[in-house]
LUMMISE-714408 format. One record per residue: residue in three letters; x, y, z of N, C-alpha, C in turn. Coordinates in steps of 0.1 Angstrom, whole numbers, plus 2048, in hexadecimal, padded with zeros to 3 digits. Layout:
! LUMMISE-714408
ALAXYZXYZXYZ ...
//
This chain:
! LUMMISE-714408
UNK7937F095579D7E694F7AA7E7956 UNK7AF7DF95B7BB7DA9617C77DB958 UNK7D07E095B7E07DF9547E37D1950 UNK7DE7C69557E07BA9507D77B9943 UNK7CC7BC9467C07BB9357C47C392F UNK7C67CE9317D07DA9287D77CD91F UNK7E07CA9267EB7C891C7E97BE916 UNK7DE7B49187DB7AA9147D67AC907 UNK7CB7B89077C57BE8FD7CE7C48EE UNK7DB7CA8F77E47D08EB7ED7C48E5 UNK7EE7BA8EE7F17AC8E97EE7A48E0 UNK7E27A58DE7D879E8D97D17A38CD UNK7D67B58CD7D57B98BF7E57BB8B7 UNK7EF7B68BA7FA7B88B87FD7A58AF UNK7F979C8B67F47908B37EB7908A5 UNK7E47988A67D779589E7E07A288F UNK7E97AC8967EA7B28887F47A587F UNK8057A088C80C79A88480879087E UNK7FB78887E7F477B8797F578186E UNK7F378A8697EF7928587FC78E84F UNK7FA788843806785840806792837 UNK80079D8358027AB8308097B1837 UNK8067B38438107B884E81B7B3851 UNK8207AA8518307A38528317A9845 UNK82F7A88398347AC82C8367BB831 UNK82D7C58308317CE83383D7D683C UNK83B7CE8468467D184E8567C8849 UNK8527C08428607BE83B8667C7832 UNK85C7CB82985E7D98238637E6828 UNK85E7E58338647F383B8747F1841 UNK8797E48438847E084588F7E2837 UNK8867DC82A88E7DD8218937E981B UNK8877F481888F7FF81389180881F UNK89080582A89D80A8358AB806835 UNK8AE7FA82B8B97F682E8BB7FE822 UNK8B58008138B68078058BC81380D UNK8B681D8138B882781B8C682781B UNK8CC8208238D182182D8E481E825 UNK8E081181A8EA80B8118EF817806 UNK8E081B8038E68277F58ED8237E7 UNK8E68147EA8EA80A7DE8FA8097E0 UNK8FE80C7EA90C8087E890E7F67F1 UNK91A7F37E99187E37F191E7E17FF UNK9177D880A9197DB8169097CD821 UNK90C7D18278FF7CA8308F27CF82E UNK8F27DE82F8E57E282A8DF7DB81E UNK8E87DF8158E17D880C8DF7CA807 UNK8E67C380F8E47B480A8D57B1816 UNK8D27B881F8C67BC82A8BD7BD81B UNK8BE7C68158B57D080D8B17BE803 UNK8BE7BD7FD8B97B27F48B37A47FB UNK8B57A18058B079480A8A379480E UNK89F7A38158927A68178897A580C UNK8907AD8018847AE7F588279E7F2 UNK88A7997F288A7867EA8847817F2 UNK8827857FF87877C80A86A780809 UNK86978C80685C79480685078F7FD UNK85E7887EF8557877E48487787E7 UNK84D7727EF8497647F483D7697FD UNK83877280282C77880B82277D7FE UNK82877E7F08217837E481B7787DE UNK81F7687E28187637DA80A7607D7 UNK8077647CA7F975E7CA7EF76D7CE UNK7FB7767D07F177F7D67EC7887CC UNK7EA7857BC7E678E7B07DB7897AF UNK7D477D7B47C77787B77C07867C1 UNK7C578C7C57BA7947D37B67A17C6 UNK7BD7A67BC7BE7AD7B07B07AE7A7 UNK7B679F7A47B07997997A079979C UNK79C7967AC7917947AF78C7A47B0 UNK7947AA7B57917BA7B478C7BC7A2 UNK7917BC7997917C17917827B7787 UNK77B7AD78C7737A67887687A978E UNK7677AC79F7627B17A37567BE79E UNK74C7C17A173F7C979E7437D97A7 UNK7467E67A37487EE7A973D7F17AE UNK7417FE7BA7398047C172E80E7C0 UNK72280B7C371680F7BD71B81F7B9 UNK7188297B37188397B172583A7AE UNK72D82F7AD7398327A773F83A798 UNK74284679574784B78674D842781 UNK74B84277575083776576183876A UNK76584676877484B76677E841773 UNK77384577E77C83D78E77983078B UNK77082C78777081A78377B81677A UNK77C81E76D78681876679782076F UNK7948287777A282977B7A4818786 UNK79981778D79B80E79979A7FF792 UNK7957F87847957F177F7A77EF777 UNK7AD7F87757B87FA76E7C47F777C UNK7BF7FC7877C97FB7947CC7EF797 UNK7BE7E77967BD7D57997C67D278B UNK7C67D67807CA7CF7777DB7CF773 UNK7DD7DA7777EC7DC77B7EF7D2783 UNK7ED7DD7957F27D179F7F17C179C UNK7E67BD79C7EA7B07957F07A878A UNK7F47B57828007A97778107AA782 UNK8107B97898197BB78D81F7B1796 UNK8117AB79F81379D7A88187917A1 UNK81179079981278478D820782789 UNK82778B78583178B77C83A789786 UNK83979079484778F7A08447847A7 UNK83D77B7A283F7697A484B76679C UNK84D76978F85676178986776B787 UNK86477578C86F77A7948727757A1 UNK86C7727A886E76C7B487C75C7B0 UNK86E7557A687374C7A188374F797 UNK88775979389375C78E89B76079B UNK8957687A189F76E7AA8A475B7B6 UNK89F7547B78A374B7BD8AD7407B8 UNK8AF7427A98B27387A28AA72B79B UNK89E72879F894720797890725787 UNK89073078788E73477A89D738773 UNK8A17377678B27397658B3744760 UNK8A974A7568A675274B8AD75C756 UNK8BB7627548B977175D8B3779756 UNK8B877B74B8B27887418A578B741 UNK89E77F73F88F77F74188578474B UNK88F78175688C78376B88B790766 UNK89C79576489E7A476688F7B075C UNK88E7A974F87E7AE7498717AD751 UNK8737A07558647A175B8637AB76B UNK86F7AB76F8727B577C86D7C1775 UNK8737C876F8737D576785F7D8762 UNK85E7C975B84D7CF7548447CD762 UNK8477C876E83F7C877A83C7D3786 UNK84D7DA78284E7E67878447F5783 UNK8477EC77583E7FB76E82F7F7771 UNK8287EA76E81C7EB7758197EA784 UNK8267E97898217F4799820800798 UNK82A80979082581778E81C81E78C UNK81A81578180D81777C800816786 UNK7FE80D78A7F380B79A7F48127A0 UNK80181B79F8028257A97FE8327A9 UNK7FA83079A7FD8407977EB843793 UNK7E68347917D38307907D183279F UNK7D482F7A97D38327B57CF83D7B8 UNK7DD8457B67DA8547BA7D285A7B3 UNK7CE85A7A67C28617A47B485A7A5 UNK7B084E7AB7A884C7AE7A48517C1 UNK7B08507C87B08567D27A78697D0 UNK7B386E7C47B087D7C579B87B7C3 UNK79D8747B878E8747B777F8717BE UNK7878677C977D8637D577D86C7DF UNK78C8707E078A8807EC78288A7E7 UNK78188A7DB7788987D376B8967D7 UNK76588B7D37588847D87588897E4 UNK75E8837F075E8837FD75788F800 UNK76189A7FC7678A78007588B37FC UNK7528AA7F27428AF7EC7388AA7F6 UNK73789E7F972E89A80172E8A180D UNK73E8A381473E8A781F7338B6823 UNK7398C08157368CC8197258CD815 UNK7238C281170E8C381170E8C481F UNK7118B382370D8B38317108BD83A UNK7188C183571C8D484270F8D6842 UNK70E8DD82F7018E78326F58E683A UNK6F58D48386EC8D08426E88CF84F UNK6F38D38546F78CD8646FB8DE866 UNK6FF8EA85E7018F58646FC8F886D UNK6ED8F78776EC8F58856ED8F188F UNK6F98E688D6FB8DC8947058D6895 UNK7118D389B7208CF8A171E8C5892 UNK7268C488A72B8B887C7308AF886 UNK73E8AE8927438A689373B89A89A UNK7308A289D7248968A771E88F89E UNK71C89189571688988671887E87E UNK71B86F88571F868883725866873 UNK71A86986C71986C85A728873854 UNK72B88186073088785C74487F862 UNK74087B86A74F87786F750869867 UNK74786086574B85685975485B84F UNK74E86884875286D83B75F87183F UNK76387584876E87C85277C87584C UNK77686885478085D856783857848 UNK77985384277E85483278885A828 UNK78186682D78A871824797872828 UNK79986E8387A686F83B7B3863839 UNK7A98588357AE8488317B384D824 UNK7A885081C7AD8558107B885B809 UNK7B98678137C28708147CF86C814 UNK7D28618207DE8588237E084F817 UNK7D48478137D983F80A7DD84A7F9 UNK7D88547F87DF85E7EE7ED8617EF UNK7EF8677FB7FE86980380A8597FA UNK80584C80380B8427FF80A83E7F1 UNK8028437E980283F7D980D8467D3 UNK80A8597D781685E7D382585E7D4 UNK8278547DF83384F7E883A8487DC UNK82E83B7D883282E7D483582E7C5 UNK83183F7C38388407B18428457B1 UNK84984D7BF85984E7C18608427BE UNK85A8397CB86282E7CB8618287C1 UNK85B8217B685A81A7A786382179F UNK8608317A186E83679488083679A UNK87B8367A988E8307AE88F8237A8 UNK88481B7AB88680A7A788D809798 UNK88180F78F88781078289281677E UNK89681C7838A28297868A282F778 UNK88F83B77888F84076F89585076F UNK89C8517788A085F77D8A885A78A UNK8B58577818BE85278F8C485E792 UNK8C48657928CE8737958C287A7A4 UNK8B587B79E8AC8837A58A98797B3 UNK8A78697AB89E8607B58AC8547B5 UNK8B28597C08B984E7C48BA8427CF UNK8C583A7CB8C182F7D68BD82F7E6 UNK8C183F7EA8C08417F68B28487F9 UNK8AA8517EE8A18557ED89684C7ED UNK8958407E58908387E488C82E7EE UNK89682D7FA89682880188F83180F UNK89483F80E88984481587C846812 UNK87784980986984580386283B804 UNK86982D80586482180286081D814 UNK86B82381B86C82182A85B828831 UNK85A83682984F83B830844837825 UNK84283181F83782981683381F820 UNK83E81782683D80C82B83880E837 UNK83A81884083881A84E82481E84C UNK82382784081082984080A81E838 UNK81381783680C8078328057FF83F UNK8137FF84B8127F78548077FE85B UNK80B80885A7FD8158677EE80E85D UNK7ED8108527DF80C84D7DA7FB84F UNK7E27F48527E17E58587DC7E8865 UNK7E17EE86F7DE7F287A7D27EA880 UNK7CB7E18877BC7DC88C7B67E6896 UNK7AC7E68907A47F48997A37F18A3 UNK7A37F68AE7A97F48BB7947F18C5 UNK7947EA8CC7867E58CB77D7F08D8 UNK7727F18D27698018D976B8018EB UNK76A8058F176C8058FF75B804903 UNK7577F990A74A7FA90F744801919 UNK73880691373181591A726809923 UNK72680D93172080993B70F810938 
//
């Protein structure tokens, strides 16, 4: 391959990630609580960065408690435990009121809706069912890595004669457990950042804390969007 198809190639997945309108969101995210970071809630450019971003962001959300909803109606995964169903059933049920409700915060925060008081409640009860999502996450995460982490060490026993990493079985599970792993990492991230939001512990989790938390939430968001980069052909 030629330095011209090279770059055509990394072109053409860079194209194909920014088409994602999850990925522009995200990376707007990573802008916004960099500017959180950076402002410390004090007033200034950062932060009017921090607020314009989040009010723009909310418009990439519309409609998006539909992807939830369909999760949570949805038929789980064959051999799945009762406990991880009702955690992963509860995650959809959160996140999607959470979407639902920051429609009509959107709509306050713009002026179409007048109700402040109302905006400011429904902000607050949407926050907590993101937390909430977040915190069904993470133990559905811990619970699927456990799984993983059991399967893995059968297949050792089975393969003790024989390289695991050549095992295609075995590096599937690999790569899972390590997806997993990340997305546990970012669940526990994203219940920092909800109790800065709420500012249930403003002393411990402050605006600047929050903002770095939310920044590296955002950066293994954008890594997990990532498009798999396409196989090199074997002659």
């Amino acid at each position: 391959m030629s330095a011209l198809d090279a770059a055509r190639a990394e072109l053409a997945l860079a194209v194909l990630y920014l088409n994602k309108a999850e990925a522009r969101d995200k990376i707007c995210r990573a802008i916004q609580y960099g500017s959180k970071f950076l402002s410390n809630g004090e007033p200034g450019t950062a932060q009017n960065v921090d607020k314009s971003t989040s009010l723009a962001r909310k418009v990439f959300r519309l409609f998006k408690f539909i992807n939830d909803l369909h999760g949570l109606i949805s038929p789980p995964a064959p051999g799945t435990p009762l406990p991880l169903i009702l955690l992963g059933k509860s995650k959809n049920a959160l996140l999607s009121t959470f979407l639902f409700l920051d429609q009509f915060v959107w709509l306050g925060r713009t002026g179409i809706y007048k109700n402040k008081e109302r905006t400011e409640l429904l902000g607050r009860i949407s926050l907590f069912c993101w937390m909430g999502s977040s915190i069904c996450t993470t133990l559905v995460e811990i619970g699927e890595i456990g799984r993983l982490s059991a399967s893995m060490k059968k297949l050792e026993k089975e393969l003790k004669n024989s390289d695991k990493y050549k095992n295609e079985q075995y590096r599937i599970k690999l790569q899972k457990s390590n997806e997993r792993s990340l997305a546990l990492i970012k669940a526990g991230i994203d219940i920092v950042v909800a109790v800065g939001l709420l500012q249930l512990a403003p002393k411990k989790v402050t605006p600047r804390v929050t903002g770095a938390f939310g920044f590296v939430s955002s950066l293994i968001s954008c890594y997990q969007l990532l498009p798999a980069p396409p196989k090199a052909k074997t002659s």
